[in-house]
C-alpha positions in Angstrom: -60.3 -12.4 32.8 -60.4 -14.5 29.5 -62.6 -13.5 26.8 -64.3 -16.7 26.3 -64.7 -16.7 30.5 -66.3 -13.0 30.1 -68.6 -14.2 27.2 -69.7 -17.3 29.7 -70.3 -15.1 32.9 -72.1 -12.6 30.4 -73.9 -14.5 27.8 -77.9 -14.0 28.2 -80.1 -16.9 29.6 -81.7 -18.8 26.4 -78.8 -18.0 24.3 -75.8 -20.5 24.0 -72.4 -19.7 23.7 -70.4 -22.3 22.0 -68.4 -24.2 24.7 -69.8 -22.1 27.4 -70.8 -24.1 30.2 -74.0 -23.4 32.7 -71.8 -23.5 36.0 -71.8 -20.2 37.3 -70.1 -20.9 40.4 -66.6 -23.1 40.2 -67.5 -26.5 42.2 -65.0 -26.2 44.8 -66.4 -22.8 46.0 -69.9 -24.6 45.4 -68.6 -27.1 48.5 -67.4 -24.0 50.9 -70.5 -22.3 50.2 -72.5 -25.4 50.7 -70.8 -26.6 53.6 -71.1 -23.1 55.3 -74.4 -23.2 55.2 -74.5 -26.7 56.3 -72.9 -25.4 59.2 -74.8 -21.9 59.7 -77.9 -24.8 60.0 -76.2 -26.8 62.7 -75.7 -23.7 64.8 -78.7 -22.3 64.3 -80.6 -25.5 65.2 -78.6 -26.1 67.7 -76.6 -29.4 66.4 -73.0 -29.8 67.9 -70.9 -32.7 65.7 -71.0 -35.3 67.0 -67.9 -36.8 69.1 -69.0 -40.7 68.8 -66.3 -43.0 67.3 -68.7 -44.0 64.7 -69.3 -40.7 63.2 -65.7 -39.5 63.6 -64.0 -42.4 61.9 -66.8 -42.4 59.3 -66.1 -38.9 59.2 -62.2 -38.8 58.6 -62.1 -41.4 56.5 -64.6 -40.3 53.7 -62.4 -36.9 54.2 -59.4 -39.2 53.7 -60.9 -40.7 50.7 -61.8 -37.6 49.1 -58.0 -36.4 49.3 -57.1 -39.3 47.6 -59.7 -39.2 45.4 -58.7 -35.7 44.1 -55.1 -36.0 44.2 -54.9 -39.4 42.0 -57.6 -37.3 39.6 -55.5 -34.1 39.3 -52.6 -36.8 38.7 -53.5 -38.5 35.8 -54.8 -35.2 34.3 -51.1 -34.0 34.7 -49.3 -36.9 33.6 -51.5 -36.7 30.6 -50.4 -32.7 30.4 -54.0 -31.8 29.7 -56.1 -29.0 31.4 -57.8 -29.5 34.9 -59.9 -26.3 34.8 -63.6 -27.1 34.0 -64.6 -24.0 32.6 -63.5 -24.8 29.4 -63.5 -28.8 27.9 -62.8 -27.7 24.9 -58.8 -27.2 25.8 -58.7 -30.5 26.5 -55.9 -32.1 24.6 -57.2 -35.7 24.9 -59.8 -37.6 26.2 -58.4 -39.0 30.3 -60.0 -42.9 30.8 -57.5 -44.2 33.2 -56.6 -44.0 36.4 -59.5 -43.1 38.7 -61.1 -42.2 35.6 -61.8 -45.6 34.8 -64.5 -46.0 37.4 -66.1 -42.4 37.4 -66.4 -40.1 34.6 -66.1 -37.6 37.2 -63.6 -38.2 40.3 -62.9 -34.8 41.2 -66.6 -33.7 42.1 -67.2 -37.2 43.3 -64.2 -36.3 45.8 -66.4 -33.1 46.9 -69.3 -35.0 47.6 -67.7 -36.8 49.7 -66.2 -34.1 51.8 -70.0 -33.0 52.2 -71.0 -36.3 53.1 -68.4 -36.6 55.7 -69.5 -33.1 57.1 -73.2 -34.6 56.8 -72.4 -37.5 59.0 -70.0 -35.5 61.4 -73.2 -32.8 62.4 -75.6 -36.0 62.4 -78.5 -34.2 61.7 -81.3 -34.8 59.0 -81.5 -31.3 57.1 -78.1 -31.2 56.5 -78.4 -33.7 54.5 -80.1 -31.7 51.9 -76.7 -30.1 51.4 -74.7 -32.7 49.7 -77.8 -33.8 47.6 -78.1 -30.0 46.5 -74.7 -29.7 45.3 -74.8 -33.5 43.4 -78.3 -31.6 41.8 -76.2 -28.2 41.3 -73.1 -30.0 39.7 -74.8 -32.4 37.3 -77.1 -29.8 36.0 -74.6 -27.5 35.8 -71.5 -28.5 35.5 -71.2 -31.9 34.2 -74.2 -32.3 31.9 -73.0 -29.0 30.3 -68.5 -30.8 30.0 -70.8 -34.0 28.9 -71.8 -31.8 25.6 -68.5 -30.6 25.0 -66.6 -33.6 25.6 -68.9 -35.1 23.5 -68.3 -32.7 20.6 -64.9 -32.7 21.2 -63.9 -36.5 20.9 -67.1 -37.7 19.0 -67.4 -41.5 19.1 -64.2 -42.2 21.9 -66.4 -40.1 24.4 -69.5 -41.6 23.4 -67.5 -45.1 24.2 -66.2 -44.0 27.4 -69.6 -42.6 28.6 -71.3 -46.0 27.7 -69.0 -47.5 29.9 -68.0 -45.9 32.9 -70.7 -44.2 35.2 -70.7 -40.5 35.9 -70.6 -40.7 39.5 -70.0 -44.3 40.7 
């Protein structure tokens, strides 16, 4: 494990680590979790996903849309040969505005809410709906308002620009 990861995962609550950010758990194992336990829910109360053309097509195609999301994100990133891990903005090598990027700040954990959103709509019932608005609550808190900082500190008054500009989730 990385030094600066071991500092994160072990700094004390109050006190904060240069460039450490508050996510605790990576966002993609934040959706498996999430969606287990949107499941867990469903069989629990009894909900079985429901079959309807509607909800299916809904369903695949928000999944399909998330794919695409992700993939065109992780794309620019590498054609721009900078870092796609989270844990650390401060490897950045530049500042990524185009692409997908152009119209959300944050494409790649816009393409996981969708995936819970399609789940959401698949299991058609109320409560799980609470699971993609916990994780949009989780990641912003977490995750994004902390790389917000650091992006911010990183590229100054180009970030500050970009933020203005495009929205953070849509």
């Amino acid at each position: 494990m990385a030094d600066d990861v071991k500092t994160m995962l072990h700094s004390t609550p109050g006190r904060r680590v240069p460039g450490a950010l508050d996510a605790k758990v990576p966002a993609p194992v934040l959706t498996a979790i999430v969606g287990a336990a949107m499941q867990a829910y469903a069989w629990q109360a009894g909900v079985i996903m429901d079959a309807s053309s509607a909800h299916m097509v809904a369903g695949v195609a928000l999944s399909l849309l998330s794919a695409a999301l992700a993939l065109a994100a992780m794309a620019v990133f590498y054609r721009a040969r900078t870092t796609i891990n989270p844990l650390d903005p401060r490897r950045a090598r530049l500042l990524v505005t185009g692409g997908v990027y152009r119209w959300s700040r944050n494409p790649m954990y816009l393409s996981l809410l969708l995936l819970l959103v399609a789940f959401a709509i698949r299991l058609d019932a109320v409560l799980v709906w609470l699971g993609p608005c916990a994780f949009w609550a989780y990641v912003t808190r977490f995750q994004i308002l902390p790389e917000e900082r650091a992006l911010a500190e990183k590229f100054g008054a180009a970030y500050l620009a970009y933020r203005r500009r495009t929205p953070r989730w849509l």
